[in-house]
N, C-alpha and C positions, 0 to 999 in steps of 0.2 A: 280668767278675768277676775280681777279681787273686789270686793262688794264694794267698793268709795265705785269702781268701773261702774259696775252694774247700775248704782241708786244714780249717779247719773246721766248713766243712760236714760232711763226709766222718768226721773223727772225733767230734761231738758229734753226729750226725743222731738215733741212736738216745737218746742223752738229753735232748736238745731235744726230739723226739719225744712221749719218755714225760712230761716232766714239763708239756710243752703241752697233750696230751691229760688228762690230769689237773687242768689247772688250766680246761680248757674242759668235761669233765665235771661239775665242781662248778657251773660259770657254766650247762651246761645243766637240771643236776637241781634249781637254783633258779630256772629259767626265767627268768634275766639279771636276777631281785632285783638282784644287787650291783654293775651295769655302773655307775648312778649315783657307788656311793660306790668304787668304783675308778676312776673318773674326776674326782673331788675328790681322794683323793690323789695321783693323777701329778698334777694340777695344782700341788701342792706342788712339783714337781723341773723344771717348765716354766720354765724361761729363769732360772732362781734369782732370781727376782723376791721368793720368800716366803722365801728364807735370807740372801737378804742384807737385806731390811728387817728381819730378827730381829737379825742382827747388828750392824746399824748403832743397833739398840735397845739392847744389851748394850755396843756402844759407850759409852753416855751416861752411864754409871754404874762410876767405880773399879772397884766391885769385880766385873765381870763386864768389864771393859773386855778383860783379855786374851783373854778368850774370843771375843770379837767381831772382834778382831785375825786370831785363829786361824780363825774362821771365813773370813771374808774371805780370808786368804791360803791356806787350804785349797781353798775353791771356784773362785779363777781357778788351782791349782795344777792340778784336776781338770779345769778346761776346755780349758786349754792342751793337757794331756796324751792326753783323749780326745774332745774336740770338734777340734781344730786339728790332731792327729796321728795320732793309730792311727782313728777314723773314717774319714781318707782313703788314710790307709796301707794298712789291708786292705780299706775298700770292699765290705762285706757288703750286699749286699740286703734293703731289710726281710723278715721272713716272709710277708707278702702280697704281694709284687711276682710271686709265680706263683700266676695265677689258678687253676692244675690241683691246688694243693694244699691238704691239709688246714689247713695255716697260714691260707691264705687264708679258709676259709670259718669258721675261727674267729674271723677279723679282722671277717667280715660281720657274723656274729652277735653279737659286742661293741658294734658300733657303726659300723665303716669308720671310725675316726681315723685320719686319715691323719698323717703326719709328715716331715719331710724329712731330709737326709743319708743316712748309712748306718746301719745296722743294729748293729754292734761296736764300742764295747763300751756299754752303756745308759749318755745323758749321764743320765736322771733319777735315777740309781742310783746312779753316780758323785756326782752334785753332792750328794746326801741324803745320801750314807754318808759324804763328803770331811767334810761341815759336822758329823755327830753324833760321827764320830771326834773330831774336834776338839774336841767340849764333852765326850768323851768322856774325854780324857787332862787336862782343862783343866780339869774339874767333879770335885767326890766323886763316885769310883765305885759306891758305893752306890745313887745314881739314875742316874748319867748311861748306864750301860749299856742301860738300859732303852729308846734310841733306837734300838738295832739290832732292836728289833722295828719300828720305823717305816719302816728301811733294807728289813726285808725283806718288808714289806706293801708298798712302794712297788715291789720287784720282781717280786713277784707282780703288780700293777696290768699293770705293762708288759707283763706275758705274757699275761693274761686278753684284756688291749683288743687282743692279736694283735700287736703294732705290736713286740715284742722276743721273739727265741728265749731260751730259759733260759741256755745258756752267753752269750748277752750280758749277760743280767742278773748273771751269777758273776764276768762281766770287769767289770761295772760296779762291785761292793762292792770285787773286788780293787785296779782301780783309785783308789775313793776312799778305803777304807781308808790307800792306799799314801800320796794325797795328805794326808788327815787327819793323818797320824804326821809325814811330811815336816814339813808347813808349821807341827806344834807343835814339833817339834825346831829349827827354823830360828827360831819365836819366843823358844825356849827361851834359843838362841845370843844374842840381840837381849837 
């Protein structure tokens, strides 16, 4: 484990902690009701299969065409950044790679989805919040805000199924937020 792993272990443990046992609370007192439908929406942030075929949609038509732009260059901005760089950089372990902890046996009771890489910062969270920033800054604000509840049901998902601690999923909005703004000021320049 490389010391970015460790220092945050160490300082997020108690808030990782409390907001995993709270989001595994809820998944217990509905006796895992919701495992289904938190595992349809992380499927939404799975390999960005279902944002870029939105986007290569918004593509086809002028008047959304920038937005499909922005998406597109928001979501390889987010992968780059946290699939190809700080994943390996600090090299967190998922929350279930230690069978002795509470992490783990919330991961059981979700399901056991397993996942690869590392653990920091959430790519599902990242690629979700990278693409609604985008339609975010790119669409009337009026509606388009309305995406950052999807940003944060999709975070939730990742905690509940076990497979993300809460501060990943906080490095994940951070980071796609960061890419979503980038990659529409860089359209913006274009």
């Amino acid at each position: 484990m490389s010391g970015a792993a460790l220092w945050l272990n160490r300082i997020f443990a108690s808030f990782d902690y409390a907001i995993g046992s709270a989001v595994h609370g809820f998944a217990e007192s509905t006796h895992g009701f919701f495992t289904p439908f938190m595992n349809f929406v992380s499927f939404f942030g799975k390999g960005g299969v279902a944002i870029l075929i939105a986007a290569f949609l918004l593509l086809l038509f002028r008047k959304t065409r920038k937005t499909g732009v922005c998406i597109i260059a928001a979501f390889i901005l987010g992968v780059i950044v946290t699939n190809l760089i700080l994943k390996n950089l600090i090299a967190r372990p998922r929350p279930y790679s230690d069978a002795g902890s509470a992490f783990y046996e919330w991961w059981r009771f979700a399901g056991s989805v397993e996942e690869g890489e590392f653990s920091f910062p959430s790519g599902h969270t990242t690629a979700i919040t990278a693409a609604l920033t985008a339609v975010f800054f790119t669409c009337p604000k009026k509606y388009s805000w309305c995406g950052y509840i999807f940003c944060i049901l999709m975070g939730i998902s990742r905690i509940y199924l076990g497979v993300h601690y809460a501060s990943d999923v906080l490095g994940g909005l951070i980071a796609g937020f960061a890419a979503g703004w980038l990659a529409f000021v860089f359209i913006e320049k274009l």
